[in-house]
C-alpha positions in Angstrom: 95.2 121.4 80.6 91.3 120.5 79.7 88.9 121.8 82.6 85.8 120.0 82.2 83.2 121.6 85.0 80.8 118.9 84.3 83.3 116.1 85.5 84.1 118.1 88.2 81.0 118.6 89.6 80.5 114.9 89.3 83.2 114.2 91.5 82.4 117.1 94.3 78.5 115.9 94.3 80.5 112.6 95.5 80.2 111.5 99.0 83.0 111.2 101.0 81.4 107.8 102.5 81.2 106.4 98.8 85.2 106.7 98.5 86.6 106.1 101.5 85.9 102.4 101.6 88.1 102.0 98.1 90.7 104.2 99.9 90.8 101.2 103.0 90.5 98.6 100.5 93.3 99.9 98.4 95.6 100.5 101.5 94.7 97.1 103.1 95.2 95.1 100.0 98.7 96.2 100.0 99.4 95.7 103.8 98.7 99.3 105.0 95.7 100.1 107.7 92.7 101.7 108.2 94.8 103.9 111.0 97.3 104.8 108.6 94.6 105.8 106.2 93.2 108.1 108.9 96.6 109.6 109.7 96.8 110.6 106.0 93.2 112.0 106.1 93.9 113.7 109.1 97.6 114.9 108.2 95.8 117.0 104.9 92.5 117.5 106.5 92.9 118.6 110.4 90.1 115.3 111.1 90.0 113.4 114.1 89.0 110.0 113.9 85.7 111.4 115.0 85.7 114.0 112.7 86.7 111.5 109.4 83.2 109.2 111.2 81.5 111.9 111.5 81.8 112.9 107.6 80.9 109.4 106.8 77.8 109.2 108.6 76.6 112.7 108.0 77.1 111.7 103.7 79.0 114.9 103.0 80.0 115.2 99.7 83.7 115.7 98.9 82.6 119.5 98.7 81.3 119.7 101.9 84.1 117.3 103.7 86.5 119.7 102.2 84.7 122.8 103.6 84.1 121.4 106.9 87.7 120.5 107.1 89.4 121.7 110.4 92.6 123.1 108.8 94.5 122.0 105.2 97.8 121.2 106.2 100.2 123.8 104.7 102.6 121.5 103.6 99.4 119.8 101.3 101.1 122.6 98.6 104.4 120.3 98.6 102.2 117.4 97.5 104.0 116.8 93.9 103.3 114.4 91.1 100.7 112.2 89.0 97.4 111.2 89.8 94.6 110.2 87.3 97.5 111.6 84.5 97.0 114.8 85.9 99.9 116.6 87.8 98.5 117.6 90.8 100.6 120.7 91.3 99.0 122.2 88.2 95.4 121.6 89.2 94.3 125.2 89.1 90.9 124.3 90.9 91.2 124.6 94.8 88.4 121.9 95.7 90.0 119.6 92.6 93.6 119.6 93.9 92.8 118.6 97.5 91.0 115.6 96.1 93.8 114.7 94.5 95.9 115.8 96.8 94.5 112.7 99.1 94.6 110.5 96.4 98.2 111.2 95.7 98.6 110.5 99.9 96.8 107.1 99.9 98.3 106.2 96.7 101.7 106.8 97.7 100.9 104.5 101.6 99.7 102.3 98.9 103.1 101.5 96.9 104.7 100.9 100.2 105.9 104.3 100.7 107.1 105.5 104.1 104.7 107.5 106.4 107.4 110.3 107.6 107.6 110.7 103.6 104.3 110.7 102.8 103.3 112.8 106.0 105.8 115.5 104.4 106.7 118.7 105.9 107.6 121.0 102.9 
């Protein structure tokens, strides 16, 4: 697999607040809700409601929400299959994988799948 640093550093230099309005959008357009979309952030994250506003406001970059996240949920390692043609599983870069890691989780609410799934315990 290609590791290109530049595009990642792109992508970590990215705020959180610049996403997370595609991530409502994308989950709303499809029936899902802003709660649910929280649930998943919190689920992977350890964020409150509070805590997900609180990274908004504050403009942390995906690199900093990431750090300041209260606790990666273990079972984020179960998280299997293709995001942006990648296979997230196989992401060798720690900060890369958990942003696709939630991508994979809002995608997934997205096409309709459960919660209990996509809120896996692995």
């Amino acid at each position: 697999m290609k590791n290109d640093g530049n595009k990642d550093e792109k992508v970590y230099k990215m705020t959180f607040a610049s996403v997370y309005p595609h991530y409502i959008t994308k989950l709303e357009r499809k029936g899902r809700t802003r709660q649910e979309a929280h649930e998943i952030i919190g689920w992977l994250t350890g964020f409150d409601d509070a805590g997900i506003q609180s990274q908004i406001d504050s403009g942390a970059t995906f690199e900093a929400f990431f750090a300041n996240a209260p606790a990666i949920n273990p079972a984020a390692a179960g998280i299997k299959g293709v995001i942006c043609g990648v296979r997230v599983e196989e992401i060798k870069e720690p900060l890369m994988q958990k942003i696709r890691w939630l991508d994979k989780l809002i995608d997934e609410a997205a096409k309709g799948k459960k919660m209990e799934k996509i809120l896996r315990d692995c």
